[in-house]
C-alpha positions as CSV (number, residue, x, y, z in Angstrom):
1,X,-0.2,0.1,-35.6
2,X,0.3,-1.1,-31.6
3,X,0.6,2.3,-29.4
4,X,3.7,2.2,-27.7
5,X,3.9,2.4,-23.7
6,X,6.3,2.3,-21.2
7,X,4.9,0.1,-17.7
8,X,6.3,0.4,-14.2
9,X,6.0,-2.0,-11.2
10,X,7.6,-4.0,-9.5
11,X,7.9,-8.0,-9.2
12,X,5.0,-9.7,-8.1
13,X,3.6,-12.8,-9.0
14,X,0.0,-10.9,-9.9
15,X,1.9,-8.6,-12.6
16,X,4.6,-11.6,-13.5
17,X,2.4,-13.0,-16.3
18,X,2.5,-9.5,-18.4
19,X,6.2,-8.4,-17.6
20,X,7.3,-11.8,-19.4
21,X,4.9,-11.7,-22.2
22,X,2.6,-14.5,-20.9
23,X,0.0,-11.7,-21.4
24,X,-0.5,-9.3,-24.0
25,X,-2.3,-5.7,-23.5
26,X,-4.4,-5.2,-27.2
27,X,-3.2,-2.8,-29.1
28,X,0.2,-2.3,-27.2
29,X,3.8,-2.5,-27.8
30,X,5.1,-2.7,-24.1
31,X,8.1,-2.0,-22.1
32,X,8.3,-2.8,-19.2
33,X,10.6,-1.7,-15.8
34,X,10.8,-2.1,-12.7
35,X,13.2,-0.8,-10.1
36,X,15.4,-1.9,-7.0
37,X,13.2,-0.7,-4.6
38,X,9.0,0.2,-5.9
39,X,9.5,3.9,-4.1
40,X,12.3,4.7,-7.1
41,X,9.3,3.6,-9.5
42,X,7.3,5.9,-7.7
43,X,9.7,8.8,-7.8
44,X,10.0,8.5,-11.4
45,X,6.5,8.6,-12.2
46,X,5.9,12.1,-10.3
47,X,9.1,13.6,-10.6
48,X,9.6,12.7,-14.8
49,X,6.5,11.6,-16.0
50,X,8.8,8.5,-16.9
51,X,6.3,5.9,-17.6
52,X,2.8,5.9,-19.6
53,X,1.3,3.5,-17.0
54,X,2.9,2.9,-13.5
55,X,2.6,1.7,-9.8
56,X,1.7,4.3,-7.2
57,X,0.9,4.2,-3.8
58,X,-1.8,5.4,-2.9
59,X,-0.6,8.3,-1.0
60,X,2.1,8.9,-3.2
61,X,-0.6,9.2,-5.8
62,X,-3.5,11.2,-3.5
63,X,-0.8,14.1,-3.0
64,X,-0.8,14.7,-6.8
65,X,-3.7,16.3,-6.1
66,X,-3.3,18.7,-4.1
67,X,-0.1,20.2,-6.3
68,X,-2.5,22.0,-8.6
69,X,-6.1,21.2,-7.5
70,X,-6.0,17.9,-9.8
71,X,-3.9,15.0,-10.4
72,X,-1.9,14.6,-13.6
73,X,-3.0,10.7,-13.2
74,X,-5.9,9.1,-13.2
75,X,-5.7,5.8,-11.3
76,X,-7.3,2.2,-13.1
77,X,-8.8,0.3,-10.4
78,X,-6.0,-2.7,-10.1
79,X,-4.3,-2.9,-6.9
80,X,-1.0,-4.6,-7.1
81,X,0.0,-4.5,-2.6
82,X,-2.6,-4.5,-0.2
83,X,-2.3,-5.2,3.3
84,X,-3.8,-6.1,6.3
85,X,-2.3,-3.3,8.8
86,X,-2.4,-4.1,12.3
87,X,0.4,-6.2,12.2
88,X,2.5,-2.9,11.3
89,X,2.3,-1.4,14.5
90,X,5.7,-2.3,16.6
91,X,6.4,-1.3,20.2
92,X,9.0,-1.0,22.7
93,X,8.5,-3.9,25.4
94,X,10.0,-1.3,28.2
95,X,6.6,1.6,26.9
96,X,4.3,0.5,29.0
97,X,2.4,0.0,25.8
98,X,-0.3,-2.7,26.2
99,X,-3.0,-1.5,24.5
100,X,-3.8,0.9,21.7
101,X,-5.2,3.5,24.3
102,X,-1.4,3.4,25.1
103,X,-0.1,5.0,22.3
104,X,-1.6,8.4,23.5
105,X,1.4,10.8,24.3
106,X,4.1,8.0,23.4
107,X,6.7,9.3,20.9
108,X,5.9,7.0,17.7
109,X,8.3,6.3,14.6
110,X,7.2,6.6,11.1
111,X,8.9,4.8,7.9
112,X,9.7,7.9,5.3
113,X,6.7,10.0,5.4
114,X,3.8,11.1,7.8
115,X,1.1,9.2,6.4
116,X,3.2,6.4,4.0
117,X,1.0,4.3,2.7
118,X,1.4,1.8,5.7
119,X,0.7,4.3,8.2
120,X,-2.5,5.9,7.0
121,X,-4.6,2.8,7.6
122,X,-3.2,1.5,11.6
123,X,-4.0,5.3,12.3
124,X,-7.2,5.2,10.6
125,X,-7.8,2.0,12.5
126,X,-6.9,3.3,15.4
127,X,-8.8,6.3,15.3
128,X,-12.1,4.8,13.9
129,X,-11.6,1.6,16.1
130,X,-9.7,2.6,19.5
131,X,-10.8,6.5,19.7
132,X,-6.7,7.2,19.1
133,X,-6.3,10.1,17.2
134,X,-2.5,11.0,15.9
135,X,-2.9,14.7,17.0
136,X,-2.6,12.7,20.8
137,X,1.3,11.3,20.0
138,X,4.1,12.8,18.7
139,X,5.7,11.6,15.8
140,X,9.3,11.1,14.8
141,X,9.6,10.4,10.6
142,X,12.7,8.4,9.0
143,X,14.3,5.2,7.9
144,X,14.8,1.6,9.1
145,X,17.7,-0.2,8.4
146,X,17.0,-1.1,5.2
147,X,18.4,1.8,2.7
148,X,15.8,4.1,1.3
149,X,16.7,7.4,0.2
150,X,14.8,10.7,0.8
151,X,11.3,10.8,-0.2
152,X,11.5,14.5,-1.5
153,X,9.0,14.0,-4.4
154,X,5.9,14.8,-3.1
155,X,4.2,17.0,-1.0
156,X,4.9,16.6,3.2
157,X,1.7,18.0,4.8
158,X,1.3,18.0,8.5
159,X,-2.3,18.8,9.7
160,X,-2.5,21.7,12.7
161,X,-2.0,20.2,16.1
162,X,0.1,17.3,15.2
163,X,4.3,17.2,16.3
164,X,6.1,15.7,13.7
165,X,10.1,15.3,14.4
166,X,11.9,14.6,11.2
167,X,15.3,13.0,11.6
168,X,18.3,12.0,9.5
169,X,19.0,9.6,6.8
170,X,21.5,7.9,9.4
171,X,18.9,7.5,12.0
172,X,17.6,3.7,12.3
173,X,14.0,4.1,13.5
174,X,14.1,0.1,14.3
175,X,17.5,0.5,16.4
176,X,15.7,3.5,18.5
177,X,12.5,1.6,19.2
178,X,15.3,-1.5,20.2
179,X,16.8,1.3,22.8
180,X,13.7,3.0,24.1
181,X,14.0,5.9,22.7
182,X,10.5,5.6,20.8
183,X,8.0,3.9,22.5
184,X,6.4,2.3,19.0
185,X,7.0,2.4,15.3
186,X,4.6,1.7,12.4
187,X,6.0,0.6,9.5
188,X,5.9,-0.8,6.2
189,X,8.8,-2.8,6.4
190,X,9.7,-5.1,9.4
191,X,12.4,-3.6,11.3
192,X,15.8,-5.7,12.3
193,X,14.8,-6.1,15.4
194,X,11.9,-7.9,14.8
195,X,13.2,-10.3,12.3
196,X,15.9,-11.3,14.7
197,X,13.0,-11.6,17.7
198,X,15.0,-8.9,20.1
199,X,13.4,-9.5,23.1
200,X,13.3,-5.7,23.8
201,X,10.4,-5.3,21.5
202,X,7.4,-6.8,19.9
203,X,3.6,-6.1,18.2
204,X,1.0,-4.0,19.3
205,X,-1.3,-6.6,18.7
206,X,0.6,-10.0,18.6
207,X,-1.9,-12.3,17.2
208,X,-2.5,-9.7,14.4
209,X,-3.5,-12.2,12.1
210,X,-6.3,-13.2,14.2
211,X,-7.0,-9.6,14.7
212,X,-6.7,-8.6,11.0
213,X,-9.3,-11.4,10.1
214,X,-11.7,-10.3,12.5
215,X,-10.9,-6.9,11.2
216,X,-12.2,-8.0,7.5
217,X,-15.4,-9.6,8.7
218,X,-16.3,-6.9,10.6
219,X,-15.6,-4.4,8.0
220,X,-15.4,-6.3,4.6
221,X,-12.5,-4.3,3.8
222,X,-8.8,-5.8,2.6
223,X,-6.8,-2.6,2.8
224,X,-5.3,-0.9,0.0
225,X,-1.6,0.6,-0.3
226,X,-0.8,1.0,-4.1
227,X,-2.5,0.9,-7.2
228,X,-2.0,1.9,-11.3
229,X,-1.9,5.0,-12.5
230,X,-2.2,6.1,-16.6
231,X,-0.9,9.6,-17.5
232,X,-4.1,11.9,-18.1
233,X,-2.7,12.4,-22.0
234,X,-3.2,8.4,-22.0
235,X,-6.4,8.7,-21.0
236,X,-7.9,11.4,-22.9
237,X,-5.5,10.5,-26.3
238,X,-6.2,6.5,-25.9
239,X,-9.3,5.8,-23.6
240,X,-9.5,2.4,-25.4
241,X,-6.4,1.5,-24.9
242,X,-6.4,2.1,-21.1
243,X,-9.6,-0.3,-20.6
244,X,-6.9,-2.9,-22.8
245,X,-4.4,-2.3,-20.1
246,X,-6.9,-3.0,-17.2
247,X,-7.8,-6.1,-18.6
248,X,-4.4,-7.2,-19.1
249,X,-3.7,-6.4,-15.5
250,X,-7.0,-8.7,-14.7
251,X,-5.7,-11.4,-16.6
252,X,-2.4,-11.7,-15.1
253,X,-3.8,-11.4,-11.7
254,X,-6.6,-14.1,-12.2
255,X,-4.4,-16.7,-14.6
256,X,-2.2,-16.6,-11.3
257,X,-4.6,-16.9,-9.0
258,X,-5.5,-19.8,-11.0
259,X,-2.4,-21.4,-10.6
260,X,-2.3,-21.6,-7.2
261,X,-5.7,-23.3,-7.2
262,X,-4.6,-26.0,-9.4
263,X,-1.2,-26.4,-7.7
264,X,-3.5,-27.1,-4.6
265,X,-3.8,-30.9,-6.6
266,X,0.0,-30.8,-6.4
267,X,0.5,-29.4,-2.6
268,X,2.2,-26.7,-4.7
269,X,5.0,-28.5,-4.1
270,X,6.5,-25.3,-6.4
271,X,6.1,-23.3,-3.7
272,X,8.8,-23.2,-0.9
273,X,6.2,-22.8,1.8
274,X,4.9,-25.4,4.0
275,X,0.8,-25.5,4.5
276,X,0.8,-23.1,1.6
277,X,-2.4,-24.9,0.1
278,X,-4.0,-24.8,3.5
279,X,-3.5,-21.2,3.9
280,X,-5.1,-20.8,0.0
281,X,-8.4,-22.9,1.5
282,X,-8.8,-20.8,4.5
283,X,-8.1,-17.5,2.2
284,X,-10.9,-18.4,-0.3
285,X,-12.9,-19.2,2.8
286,X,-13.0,-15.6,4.3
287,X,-12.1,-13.8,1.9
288,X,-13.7,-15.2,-1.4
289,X,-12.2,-17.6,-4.3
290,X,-11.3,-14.3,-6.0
291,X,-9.2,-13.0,-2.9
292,X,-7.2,-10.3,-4.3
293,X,-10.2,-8.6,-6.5
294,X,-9.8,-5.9,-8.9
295,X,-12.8,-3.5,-9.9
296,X,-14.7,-0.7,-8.1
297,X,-17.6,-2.3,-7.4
298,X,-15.7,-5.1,-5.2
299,X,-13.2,-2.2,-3.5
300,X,-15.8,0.3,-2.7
301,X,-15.3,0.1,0.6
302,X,-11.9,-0.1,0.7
303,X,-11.5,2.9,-1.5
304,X,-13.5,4.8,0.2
305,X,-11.6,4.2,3.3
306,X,-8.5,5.5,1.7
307,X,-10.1,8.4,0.8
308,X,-11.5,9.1,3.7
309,X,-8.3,8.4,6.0
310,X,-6.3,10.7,3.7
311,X,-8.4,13.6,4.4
312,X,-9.1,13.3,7.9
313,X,-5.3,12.7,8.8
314,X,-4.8,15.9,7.0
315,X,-2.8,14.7,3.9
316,X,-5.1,15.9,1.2
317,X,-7.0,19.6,1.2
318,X,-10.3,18.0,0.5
319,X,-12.5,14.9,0.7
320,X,-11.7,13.1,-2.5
321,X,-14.2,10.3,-4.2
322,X,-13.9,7.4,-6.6
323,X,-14.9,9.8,-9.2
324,X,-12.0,12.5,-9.1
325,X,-9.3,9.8,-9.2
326,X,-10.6,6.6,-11.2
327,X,-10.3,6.7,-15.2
328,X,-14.5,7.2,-16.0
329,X,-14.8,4.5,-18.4
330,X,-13.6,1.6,-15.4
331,X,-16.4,3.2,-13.1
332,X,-18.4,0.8,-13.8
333,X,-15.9,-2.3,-13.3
């Protein structure tokens, strides 16, 4: 008899080939939900324990642990948004802000949380890359103006030494970077004034693309932001059944992957993006034909990174590994 399970995440074209049936997960009867926005798939998940199997991001997920010592998830080692980070980092064009070195004693903005899931990384970058530590800015936390409500689910640490301003739901971090009144912004989400190419603000580093390639051939790393979680009952109840789930997740992920390949022959003329295929060729050529790769062995680094930034930014108690949070039996994956 199939086990039944309730799956969260949101739409992407890697998880599009489970959510409408394309592929199945052995040994499963599956729903599946999504939400309006993936932080309400989050909160449900931590707050409810709403879903057997769900998206988390990282963060989100790595202050679980610190609750009661463990986690009540254990994460499978699929990765559903990663991103290159550099790009995230926004300034005020009236700062004086030039240069990462900059950034020291400027008054920065912060989407939601200190340390969302888009932040961790550019500081960790910055840190490991520039010698900017966040301890040497002070930091303002709130929304953009796209509507997101509270996130009150988890944990808020804030490491000794670091200033940390948290402002109202009605504040627009994007609209005060616009005015000067923060001199720089990193965010997951592009704030207004981007999009409509004010003139009163810009990137940190411009060419980020350029400078989030070099980044990965320096480094080898393609940065993490979420990944799946399975309830700890799952995975001591059904081990056997989480390893099914995994490879479904594979699946869906590759057969896409796959399709873009093939629509190359095509131009992907599918796809409403001009020089899409081109962009595919010089992907696979840096990155590998498999350029979104599931597994530990192929994320170690990036992992690790994760990990390591979470700990050192003071956002969990203690330096976490691959073992405490991966499901044992994908270790090996």
């Amino acid at each position: 008899m199939a086990q039944k399970l309730d799956i969260a995440f949101w739409n992407y074209d890697r998880t599009r080939l489970l959510a409408d049936g394309s592929v199945k997960i052995e040994g499963a009867d599956v729903a599946f939900h999504s939400a309006r926005i993936v932080p309400e798939i989050f909160e449900a998940m931590i707050r409810r324990r709403a879903y057997d199997v769900s998206e988390l991001g990282m963060t989100y997920f790595l202050r679980t642990f610190d609750e009661e010592g463990h986690s009540p998830f254990l994460a499978i080692p699929v990765f559903p948004v990663r991103a290159f980070r550099h790009g995230a980092i926004y300034i005020s064009r009236n700062s004086g802000i030039e240069k990462p070195q900059n950034l020291v004693g400027k008054r920065i903005g912060e989407l939601a949380l200190y340390g969302h899931d888009a932040g961790v990384i550019p500081k960790g970058i910055l840190s490991d890359d520039f010698g900017v530590k966040p301890e040497q800015s002070r930091w303002v936390i709130g929304g953009i103006d796209f509507p997101i409500g509270p996130i009150d689910f988890v944990s808020h640490p804030v490491p000794t030494g670091v200033e940390v301003e948290w402002v109202g739901t009605d504040v627009d971090l994007g609209a005060m970077l616009e005015r000067g009144e923060i001199d720089a912004l990193i965010s997951a989400d592009a704030p207004k004034a981007i999009l409509e190419g004010s003139p009163k603000v810009g990137r940190l580093f411009e060419d980020y693309e350029a400078v989030e390639r070099d980044y990965y051939r320096r480094t080898g790393i393609f940065p993490i932001m979420h990944t799946v979680v399975v309830t700890r009952e799952l995975a001591d109840e059904h081990p056997n059944l989480v390893k099914a789930v995994y490879r479904a997740f594979c699946t869906a992920k590759d057969r896409m992957q796959e399709q873009y390949v093939k629509g190359m022959t095509f131009n992907n003329m599918s796809i409403m993006l001009p020089w899409f295929s081109n962009l595919i060729d010089e992907d696979r050529a840096l990155l590998g034909d498999d350029w979104w790769p599931y597994g530990i062995q192929r994320n170690r680094s990036a992992i690790d990174v994760v990990l390591r930034y979470h700990h050192e930014q003071g956002l969990t108690k203690r330096r976490l590994t691959i073992e405490d949070v991966f499901f044992p039996d994908l270790l090996d994956t």
